[in-house]
Structures are given as structure tokens and as C-alpha cells.
C-alpha positions as CSV (number, residue, x, y, z in Angstrom):
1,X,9.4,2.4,36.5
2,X,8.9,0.3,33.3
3,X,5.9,2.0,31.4
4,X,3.1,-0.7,30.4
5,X,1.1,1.4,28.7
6,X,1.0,1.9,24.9
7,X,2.0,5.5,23.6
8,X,-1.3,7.7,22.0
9,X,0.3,6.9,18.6
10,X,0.5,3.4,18.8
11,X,-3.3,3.2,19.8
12,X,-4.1,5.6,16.7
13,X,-2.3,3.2,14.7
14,X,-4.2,-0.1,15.8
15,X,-7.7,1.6,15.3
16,X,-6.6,2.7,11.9
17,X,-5.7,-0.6,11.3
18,X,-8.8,-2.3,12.7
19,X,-10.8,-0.1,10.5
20,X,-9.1,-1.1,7.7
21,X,-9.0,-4.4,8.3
22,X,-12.7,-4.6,8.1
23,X,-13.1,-3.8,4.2
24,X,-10.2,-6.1,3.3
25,X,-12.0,-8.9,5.1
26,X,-15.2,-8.3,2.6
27,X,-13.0,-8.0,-0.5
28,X,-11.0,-11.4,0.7
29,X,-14.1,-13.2,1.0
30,X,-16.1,-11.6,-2.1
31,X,-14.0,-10.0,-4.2
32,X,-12.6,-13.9,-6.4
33,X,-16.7,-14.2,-6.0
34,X,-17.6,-10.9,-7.8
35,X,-15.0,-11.5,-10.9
36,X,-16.4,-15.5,-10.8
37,X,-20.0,-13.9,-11.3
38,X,-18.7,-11.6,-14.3
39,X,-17.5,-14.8,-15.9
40,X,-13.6,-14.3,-15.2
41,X,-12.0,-17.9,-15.4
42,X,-9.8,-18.9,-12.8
43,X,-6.3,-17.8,-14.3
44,X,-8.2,-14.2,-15.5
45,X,-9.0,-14.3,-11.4
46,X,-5.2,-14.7,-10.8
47,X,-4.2,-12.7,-13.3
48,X,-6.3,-9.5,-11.3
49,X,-4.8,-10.6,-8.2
50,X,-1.7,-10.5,-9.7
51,X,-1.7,-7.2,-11.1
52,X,-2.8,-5.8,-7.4
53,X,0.1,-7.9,-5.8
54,X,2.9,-6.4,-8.3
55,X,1.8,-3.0,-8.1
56,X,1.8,-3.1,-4.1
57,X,4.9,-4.5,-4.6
58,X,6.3,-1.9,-6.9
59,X,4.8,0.9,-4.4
60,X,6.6,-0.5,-1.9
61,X,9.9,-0.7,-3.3
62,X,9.4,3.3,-4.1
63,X,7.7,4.4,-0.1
64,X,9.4,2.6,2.1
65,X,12.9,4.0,2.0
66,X,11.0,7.4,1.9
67,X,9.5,6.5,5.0
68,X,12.8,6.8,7.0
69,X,13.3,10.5,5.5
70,X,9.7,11.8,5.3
71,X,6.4,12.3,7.0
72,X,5.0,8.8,8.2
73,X,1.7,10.4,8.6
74,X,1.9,12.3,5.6
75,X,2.5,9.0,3.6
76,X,-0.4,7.4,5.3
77,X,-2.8,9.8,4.8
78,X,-2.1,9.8,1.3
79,X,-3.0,5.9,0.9
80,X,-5.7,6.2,2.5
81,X,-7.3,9.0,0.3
82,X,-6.3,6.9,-3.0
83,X,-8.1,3.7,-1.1
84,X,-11.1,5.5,-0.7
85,X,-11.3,7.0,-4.3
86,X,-10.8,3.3,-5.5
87,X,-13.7,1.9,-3.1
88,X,-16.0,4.6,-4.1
89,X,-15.3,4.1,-7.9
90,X,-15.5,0.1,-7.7
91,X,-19.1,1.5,-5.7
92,X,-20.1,3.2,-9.0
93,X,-18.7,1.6,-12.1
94,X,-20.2,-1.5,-14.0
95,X,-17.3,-0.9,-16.7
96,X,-14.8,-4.0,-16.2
97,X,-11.5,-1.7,-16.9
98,X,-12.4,0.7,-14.3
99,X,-12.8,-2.3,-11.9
100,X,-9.6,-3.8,-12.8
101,X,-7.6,-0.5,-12.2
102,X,-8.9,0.3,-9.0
103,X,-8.7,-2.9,-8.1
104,X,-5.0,-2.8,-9.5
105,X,-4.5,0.4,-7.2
106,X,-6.3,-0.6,-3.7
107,X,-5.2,-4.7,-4.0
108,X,-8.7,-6.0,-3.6
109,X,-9.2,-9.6,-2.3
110,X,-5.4,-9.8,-1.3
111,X,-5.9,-10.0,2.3
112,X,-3.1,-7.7,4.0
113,X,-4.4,-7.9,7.7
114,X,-5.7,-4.7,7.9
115,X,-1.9,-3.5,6.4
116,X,-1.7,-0.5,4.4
117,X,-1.1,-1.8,1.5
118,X,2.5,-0.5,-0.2
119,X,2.7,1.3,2.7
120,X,3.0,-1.0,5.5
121,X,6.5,-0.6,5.4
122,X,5.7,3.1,6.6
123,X,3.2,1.8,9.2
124,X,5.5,-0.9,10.8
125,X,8.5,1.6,10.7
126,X,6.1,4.0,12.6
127,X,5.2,1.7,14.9
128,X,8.4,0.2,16.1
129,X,10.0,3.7,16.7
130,X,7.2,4.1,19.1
131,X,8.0,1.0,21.1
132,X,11.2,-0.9,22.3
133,X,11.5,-4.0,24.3
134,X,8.6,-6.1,26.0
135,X,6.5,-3.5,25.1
136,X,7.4,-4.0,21.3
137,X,6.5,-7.4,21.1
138,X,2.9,-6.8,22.9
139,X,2.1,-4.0,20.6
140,X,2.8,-6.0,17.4
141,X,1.5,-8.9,18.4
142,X,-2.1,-6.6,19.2
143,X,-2.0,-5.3,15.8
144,X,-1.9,-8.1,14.1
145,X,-5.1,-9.1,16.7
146,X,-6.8,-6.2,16.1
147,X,-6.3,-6.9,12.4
148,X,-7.1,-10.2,12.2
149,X,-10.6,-9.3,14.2
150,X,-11.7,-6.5,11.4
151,X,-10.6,-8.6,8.9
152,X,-13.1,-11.4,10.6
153,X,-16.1,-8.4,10.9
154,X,-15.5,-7.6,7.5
155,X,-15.9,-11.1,6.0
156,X,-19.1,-12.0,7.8
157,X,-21.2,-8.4,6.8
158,X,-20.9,-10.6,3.0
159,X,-23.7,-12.2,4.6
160,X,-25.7,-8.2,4.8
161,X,-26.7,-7.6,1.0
162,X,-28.4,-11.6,1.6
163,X,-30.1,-10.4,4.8
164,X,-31.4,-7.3,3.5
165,X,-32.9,-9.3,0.8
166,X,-30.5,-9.0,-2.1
167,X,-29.7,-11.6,-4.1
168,X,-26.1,-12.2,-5.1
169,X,-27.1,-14.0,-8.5
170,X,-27.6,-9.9,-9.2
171,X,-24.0,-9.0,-9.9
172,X,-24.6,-5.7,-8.9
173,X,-24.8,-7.2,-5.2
174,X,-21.3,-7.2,-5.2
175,X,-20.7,-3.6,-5.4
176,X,-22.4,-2.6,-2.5
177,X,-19.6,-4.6,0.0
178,X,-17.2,-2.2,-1.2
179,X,-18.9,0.9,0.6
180,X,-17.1,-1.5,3.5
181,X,-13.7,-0.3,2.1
182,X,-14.7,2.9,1.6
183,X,-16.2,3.8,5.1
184,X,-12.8,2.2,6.7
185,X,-10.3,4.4,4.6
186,X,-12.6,7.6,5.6
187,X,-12.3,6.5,9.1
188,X,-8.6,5.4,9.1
189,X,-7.9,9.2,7.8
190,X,-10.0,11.4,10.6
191,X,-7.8,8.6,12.7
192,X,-4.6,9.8,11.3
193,X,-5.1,13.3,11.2
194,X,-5.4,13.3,15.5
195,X,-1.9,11.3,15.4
196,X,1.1,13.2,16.1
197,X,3.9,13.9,13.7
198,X,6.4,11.5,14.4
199,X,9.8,13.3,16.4
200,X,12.8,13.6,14.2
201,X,14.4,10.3,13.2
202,X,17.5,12.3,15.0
203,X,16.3,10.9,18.0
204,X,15.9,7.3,16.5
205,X,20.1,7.8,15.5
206,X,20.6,9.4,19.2
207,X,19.0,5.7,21.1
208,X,21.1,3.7,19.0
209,X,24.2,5.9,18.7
210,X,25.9,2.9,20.7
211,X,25.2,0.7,17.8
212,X,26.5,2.1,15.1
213,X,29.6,0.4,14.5
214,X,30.3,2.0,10.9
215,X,30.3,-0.5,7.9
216,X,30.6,-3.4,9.1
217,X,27.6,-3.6,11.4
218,X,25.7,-2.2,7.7
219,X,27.3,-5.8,6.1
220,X,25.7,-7.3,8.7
221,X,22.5,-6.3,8.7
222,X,22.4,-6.6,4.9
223,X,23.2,-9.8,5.3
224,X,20.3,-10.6,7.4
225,X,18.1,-8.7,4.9
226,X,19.3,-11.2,2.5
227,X,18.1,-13.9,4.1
228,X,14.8,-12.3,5.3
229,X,14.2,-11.8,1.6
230,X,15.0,-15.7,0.6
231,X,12.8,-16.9,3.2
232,X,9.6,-14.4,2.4
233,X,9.9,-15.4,-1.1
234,X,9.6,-18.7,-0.4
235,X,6.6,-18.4,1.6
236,X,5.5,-15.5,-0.6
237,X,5.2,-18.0,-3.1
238,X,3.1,-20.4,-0.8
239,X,0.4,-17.8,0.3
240,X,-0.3,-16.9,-3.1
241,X,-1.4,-19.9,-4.5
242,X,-4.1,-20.5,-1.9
243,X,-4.4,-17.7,0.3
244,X,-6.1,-15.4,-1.9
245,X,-8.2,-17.7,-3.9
246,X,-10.0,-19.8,-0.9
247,X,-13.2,-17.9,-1.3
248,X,-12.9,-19.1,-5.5
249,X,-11.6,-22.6,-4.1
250,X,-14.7,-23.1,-1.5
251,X,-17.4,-21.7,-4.2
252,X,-15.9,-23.8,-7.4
253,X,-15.0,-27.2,-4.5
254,X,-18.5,-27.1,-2.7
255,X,-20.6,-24.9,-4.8
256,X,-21.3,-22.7,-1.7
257,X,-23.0,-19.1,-1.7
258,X,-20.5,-16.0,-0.5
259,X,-22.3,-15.1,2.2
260,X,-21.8,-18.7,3.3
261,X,-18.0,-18.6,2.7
262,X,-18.1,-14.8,4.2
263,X,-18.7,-16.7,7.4
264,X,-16.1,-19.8,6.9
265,X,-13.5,-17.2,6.0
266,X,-14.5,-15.2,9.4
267,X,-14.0,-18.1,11.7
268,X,-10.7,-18.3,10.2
269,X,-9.9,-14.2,10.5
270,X,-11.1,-14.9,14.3
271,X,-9.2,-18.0,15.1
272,X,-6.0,-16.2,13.3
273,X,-6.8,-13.3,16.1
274,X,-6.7,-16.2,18.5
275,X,-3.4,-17.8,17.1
276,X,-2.1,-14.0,17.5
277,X,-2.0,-13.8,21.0
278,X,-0.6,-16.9,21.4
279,X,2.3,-16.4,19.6
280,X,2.4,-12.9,21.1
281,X,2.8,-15.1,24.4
282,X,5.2,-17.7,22.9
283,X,7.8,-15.2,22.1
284,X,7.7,-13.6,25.0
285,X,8.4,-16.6,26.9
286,X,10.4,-18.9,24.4
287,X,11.6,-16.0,21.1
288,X,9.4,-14.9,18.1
289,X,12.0,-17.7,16.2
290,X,10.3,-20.2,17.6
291,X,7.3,-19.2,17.9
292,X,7.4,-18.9,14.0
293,X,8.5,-22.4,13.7
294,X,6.6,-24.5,16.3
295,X,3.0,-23.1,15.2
296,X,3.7,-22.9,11.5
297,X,4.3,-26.5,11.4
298,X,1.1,-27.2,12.5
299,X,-0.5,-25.1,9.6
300,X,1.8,-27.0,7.0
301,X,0.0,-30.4,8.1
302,X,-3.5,-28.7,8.4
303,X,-3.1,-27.4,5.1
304,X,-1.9,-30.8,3.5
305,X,-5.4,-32.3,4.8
306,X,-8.1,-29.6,4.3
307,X,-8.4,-30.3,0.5
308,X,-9.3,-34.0,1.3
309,X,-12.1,-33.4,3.2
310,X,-15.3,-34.3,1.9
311,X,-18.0,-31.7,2.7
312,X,-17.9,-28.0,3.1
313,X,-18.1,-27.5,7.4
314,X,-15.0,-30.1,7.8
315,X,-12.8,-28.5,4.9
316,X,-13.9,-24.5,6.3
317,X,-13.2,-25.9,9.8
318,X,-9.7,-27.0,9.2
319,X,-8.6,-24.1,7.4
320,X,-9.9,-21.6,10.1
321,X,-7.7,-24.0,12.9
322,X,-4.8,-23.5,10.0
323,X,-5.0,-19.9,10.3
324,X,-4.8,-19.9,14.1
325,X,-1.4,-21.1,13.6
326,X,-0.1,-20.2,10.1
327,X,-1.5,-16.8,10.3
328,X,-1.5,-16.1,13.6
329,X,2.4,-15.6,13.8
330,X,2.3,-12.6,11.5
331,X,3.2,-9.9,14.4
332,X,5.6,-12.3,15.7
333,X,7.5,-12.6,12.1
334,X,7.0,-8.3,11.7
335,X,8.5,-7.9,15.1
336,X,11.5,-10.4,13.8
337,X,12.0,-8.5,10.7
338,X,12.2,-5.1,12.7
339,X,14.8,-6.2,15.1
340,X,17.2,-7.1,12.0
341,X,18.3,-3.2,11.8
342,X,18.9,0.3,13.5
343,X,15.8,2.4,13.8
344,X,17.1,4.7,10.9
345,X,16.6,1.5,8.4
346,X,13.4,-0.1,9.7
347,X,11.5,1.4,7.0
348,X,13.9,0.0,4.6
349,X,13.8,-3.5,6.3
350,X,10.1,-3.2,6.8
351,X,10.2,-2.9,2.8
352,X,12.3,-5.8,2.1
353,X,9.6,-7.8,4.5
354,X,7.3,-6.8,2.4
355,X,8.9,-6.7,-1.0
356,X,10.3,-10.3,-0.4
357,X,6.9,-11.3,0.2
358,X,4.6,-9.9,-2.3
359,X,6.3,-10.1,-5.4
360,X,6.2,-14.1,-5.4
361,X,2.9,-13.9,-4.0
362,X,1.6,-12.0,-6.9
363,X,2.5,-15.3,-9.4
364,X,1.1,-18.0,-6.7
365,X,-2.9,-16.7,-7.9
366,X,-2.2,-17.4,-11.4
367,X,-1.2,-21.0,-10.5
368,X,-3.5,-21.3,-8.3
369,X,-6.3,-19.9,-10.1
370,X,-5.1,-22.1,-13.3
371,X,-5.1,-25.4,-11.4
372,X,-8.8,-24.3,-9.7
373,X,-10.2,-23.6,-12.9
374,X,-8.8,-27.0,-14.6
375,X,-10.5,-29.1,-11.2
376,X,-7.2,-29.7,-9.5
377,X,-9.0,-29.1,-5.9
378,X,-6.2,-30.9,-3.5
379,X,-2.5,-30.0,-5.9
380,X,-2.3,-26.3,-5.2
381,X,-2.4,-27.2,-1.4
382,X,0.3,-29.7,-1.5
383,X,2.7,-27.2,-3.5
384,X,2.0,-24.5,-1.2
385,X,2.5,-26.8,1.7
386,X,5.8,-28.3,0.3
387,X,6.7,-24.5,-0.1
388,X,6.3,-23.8,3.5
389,X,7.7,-26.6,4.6
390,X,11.0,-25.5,2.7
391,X,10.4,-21.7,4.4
392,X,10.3,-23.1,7.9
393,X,13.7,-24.9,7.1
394,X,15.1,-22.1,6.1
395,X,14.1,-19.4,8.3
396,X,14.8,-21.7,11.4
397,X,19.0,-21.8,10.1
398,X,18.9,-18.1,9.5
399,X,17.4,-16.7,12.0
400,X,17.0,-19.6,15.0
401,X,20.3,-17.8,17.0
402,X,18.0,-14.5,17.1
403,X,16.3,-16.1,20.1
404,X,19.5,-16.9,22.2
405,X,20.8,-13.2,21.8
406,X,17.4,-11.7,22.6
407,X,17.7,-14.3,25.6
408,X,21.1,-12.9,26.6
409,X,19.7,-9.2,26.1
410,X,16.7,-9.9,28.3
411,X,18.7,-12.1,31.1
């Protein structure tokens, strides 16, 4: 009997990361906002993006590999306590250093999906050793749902301070959203302490004794790896000069209030959600390949026409439809990169996944931010659409013969 339903640790995991989700969707929409209103320019915004990018980045160059030889849980739990210690003292602190270094520490305003962070190599590792097959695909494709939807809830309770009668022209308004990080890391730990510890990765090694060919199948999986890490860095590069900065973009384009673009930037967390379970569908059916491909190149030309759009509604519009299909394919690109090696290295692949992606992503803000500042509204779009035009090219001729063997497997 083929089980359908999703093991007790799996579930743990995708509340975790709902809850999670839901204070990185107020820091995406407000956090560009709150710098903007303590008289940061635009390449100072990027610049504290940045540092949160390349410290995430170095983090996960140092857990993942740990990942595959110590407690999951353990490593989770442990973000999560740092997170909540960084929410609470960006709650507290007026003083701009203190900001900046817990900002620096819990990657505010990055937008991870409702990932932990440096350690979503540790939660993707976790999460595919829970799950094989059909049942693989659905549960990453969920997560990135589930994700998507907190991050969506998140962004629209920017609108709360306004409705409770608080005026964002007071910068202090801005502190109170991050009790909205704070109350999700204390929930995602009482989550994680009910999981169960992980079996041995002996067991991992035992399903796939039959795969371990010796050295040669490691060239080959490094191999792939490579690639992987070309291709993220090329779209690494293309998130980052837009993706973080579209609250900055929408307030400095249109002039328009955060709680406002709190909403615009929910639509677009909800259509992503949307565009998740689609592509959940579409790899089932046709391969996570191209599934990648087919909807990604609808976001490229979405993203090459929202700048030109002349009022607010029709630019916010577009660029929620983008993120049904540019965003939404996030579980389907996680589940790609986690078939690439033997269970005993996912957390090592799930780290070059991330790796790959965030440490170019960490310079895109500080062009973006520059070009923003300066009143160049529609070029940082067309560079990060050129960017991801060049990614689809590329991950399509490394990775496009994934879907025929997983058609052979499956047939």
C-alpha cells in the first residue's frame, strides 16, 4: 500500500515554517520602509541587505555540512532562539548599530519563504530524508505553499499599527511589526521541541546502499553541484536587485504608504502560494525541469513590463501575477536540487542551493538600491530580467535530462 499521508515530522516542519513565514512577510514589506524613514539612501538600504545576505551566506557555508553529521533539531532550535533575541532587540532599540546587527544576524527584509535562514540547508535535508518519491514532490511543493501564505499574512498585518491608529510618519511605528518575527520564532521552537529526533543517518546510507557506486558516482554528483551553483548564481544575482527592494521601489516609484504596499506585496505572497501548487502539479505530470522553465518564462516577460506601468494598482498587479510563476516554482527547484545527491549529502547539496544563491544575491540590493535612489525606476528590472533569462538557458542544458530519467524511474 503506497502511504499518502505525510510523516508527524514533516507536518511539524511545515507549521514551523508557516509561522515563520509570517514575520518575514512584515519585514519584506516594511523593513526597506523603516531604514527609508531613518533617512538611509537607497545604496545604505542595499548595503544592510547586503550584510544580512553575506552573513546567511557565510552561516550556511559553516551548518549545512554539519547538518548531515549532527542534530537537525538541535540546529534548528538554535536559529530560532537567536531569531527571536534579534526580533525582540529590533522591538527595543532606537540605536541604529543595534539595528543593523540584528538585522545583520536574523536577515530582515530578505524574504526567505518562511526558510530558516542559514539553516535551510538543515531544514530541506530534514525534510527530504522524511519523504521519497510522489510523496516528495507533494510535500515540498506544500511547504513552499504554506510559506508563501505566512509570508502573504505577514505582509498585510503592516496595515495593523495604521488600523490601530498609529501613524507610520512616527518611526517608532516600525518597531512594533517586528513583535511579528518574534511571536513566530517563539512558536516555531515549542513546534520543534514536539518533533522527533531524526533516526541515524545510518539508515539514510542503508536505502541507498544500492547507489553508492564509490568515486565515481561522487564525480558525478559534484558535477551536478557545479552546475547547480552556476545557475543559482545567476539568478541569485537577479533576485537581489529587485526582489528585496520592491517595497523601497513601490514607495520611492508611486509615493505609496507601507501599509498600502503591505497589501500589494501580499497579493503577490498569495498568488506565489497559488503558482506553488501548480508547479507542484506540473512536475508531477510533466518533471520539476520543466516546470522550472515553462512558468519562469512567463515571470521574465512580466517582470520586463511591470516598471512601465503608469499607476500603482497596474504595476502591484503585475508583479503579484509575476510571482505566481517566478516564485511559485521554489519547491519544485528545492526538490530538483535534492534529487542531485545520496541522502548522506543532501545537507551538503541543500547548502550549495543555498550558498549558490545568496551570495550574489547579497550584491544585486546595492545595485538595485543605487539605481532606485538615482530615479532609474524601469533599468534594474531589465538587468534582472536579462539575468534570468540567461538562468533559464542555462538550467534547462544542465539539468532538462533530469526529467527523462525521473520519467524512466517512474514508468
Amino acid at each position: 500500500m503506497i502511504e499518502t499521508r505525510l510523516p508527524r515530522n514533516v507536518r511539524l516542519l511545515m507549521a514551523v515554517r508557516t509561522a515563520r513565514s509570517v514575520g518575514q512577510g512584515a519585514t519584506v514589506a516594511s523593513f526597506s520602509l523603516y531604514l527609508h524613514a531613518l533617512n538611509y539612501s537607497g545604496t545604505a538600504i542595499g548595503t544592510v541587505l547586503m550584510s544580512g545576505l553575506l552573513f546567511g551566506a557565510l552561516m550556511t557555508l559553516i551548518v549545512g555540512p554539519l547538518s548531515d553529521r549532527h542534530s537537525r533539531r538541535g540546529l534548528l532550535l538554535a536559529y530560532e532562539v537567536v531569531a527571536a533575541a534579534a526580533a525582540l532587540t529590533a522591538v527595543l532599540t532606537r540605536n541604529h548599530a543595534v539595528l543593523i546587527v540584528a538585522a545583520t544576524v536574523a536577515g530582515f527584509g530578505r524574504g526567505a519563504n518562511g526558510a530558516a535562514g542559514p539553516f535551510g540547508p538543515v531544514e530541506q535535508a530534514w525534510l527530504a530524508r522524511e519523504v521519497q518519491g510522489t510523496l516528495r514532490q507533494r510535500a515540498f511543493a506544500l511547504n513552499a505553499t504554506l510559506g508563501f501564505l505566512g509570508m502573504a499574512a505577514g505582509a498585510a498585518m503592516v496595515a495593523l499599527p495604521a488600523l490601530l491608529g498609529r501613524s507610520f510618519s512616527v518611526v517608532d511605528t516600525y518597531r512594533l511589526l517586528f513583535l511579528l518575527p518574534l511571536a513566530g520564532s517563539l512558536v516555531s521552537i515549542a513546534l520543534l521541541i514536539k518533533a522527533r529526533v531524526p533516526a541515524s543517518l545510518v539508515a539514510d546510507k542503508t536505502v541507498d546502499a544500492d547507489l553508492r557506486a564509490g568515486a565515481n558516482v561522487t564525480r558525478r554528483e559534484n558535477r551536478l553541484l557545479r552546475r547547480l551553483a552556476l545557475t543559482n548564481a545567476v539568478n541569485g544575482l537577479a533576485i537581489g536587485i529587485v526582489g528585496p527592494l520592491m517595497a523601497y521601489w513601490f514607495a520611492r516609484r508611486f509615493g505609496q504608504s507601507p501599509a498600502m504596499i503591505g497589501q500589494a506585496l501580499a497579493a503577490s505572497f498569495i498568488l506565489a502560494a497559488a503558482g506553488s501548487v501548480v508547479s507542484g502539479r506540473l512536475s508531477q505530470r510533466f518533471g520539476a525541469v520543466r516546470s522550472v522553465i515553462s512558468m519562469n518564462l512567463i515571470g521574465v516577460g512580466l517582470l520586463v513590463v511591470t516598471p512601465f506601468m503608469p499607476v500603482f494598482g497596474i504595476a502591484a498587479a503585475l508583479y503579484a501575477l509575476r510571482a505566481a510563476f517566478n516564485q511559485g516554482t521554489a519547491g519544485s527547484r528545492q526538490m530538483v536540487a535534492a534529487g542531485l545527491t545520496r541522502a548522506e549529502r543532501r545537507g551538503f547539496a541543500a547548502s550549495v542551493q543555498d550558498l549558490s544563491l545568496q551570495l550574489p544575491r547579497a550584491v544585486g540590493p546595492v545595485v538595485g538600491g543605487t539605481l532606485i535612489h538615482a530615479g532609474y525606476f524601469i533599468t534594474p528590472f531589465l538587468l534582472a530580467a536579462a539575468l534570468q533569462g540567461l538562468y533559464l538557458i542555462l538550467y534547462w542544458r544542465f539539468f532538462g535530462a533530469l526529467d527523462a530519467s525521473t520519467e524512466a524511474n517512474h514508468g
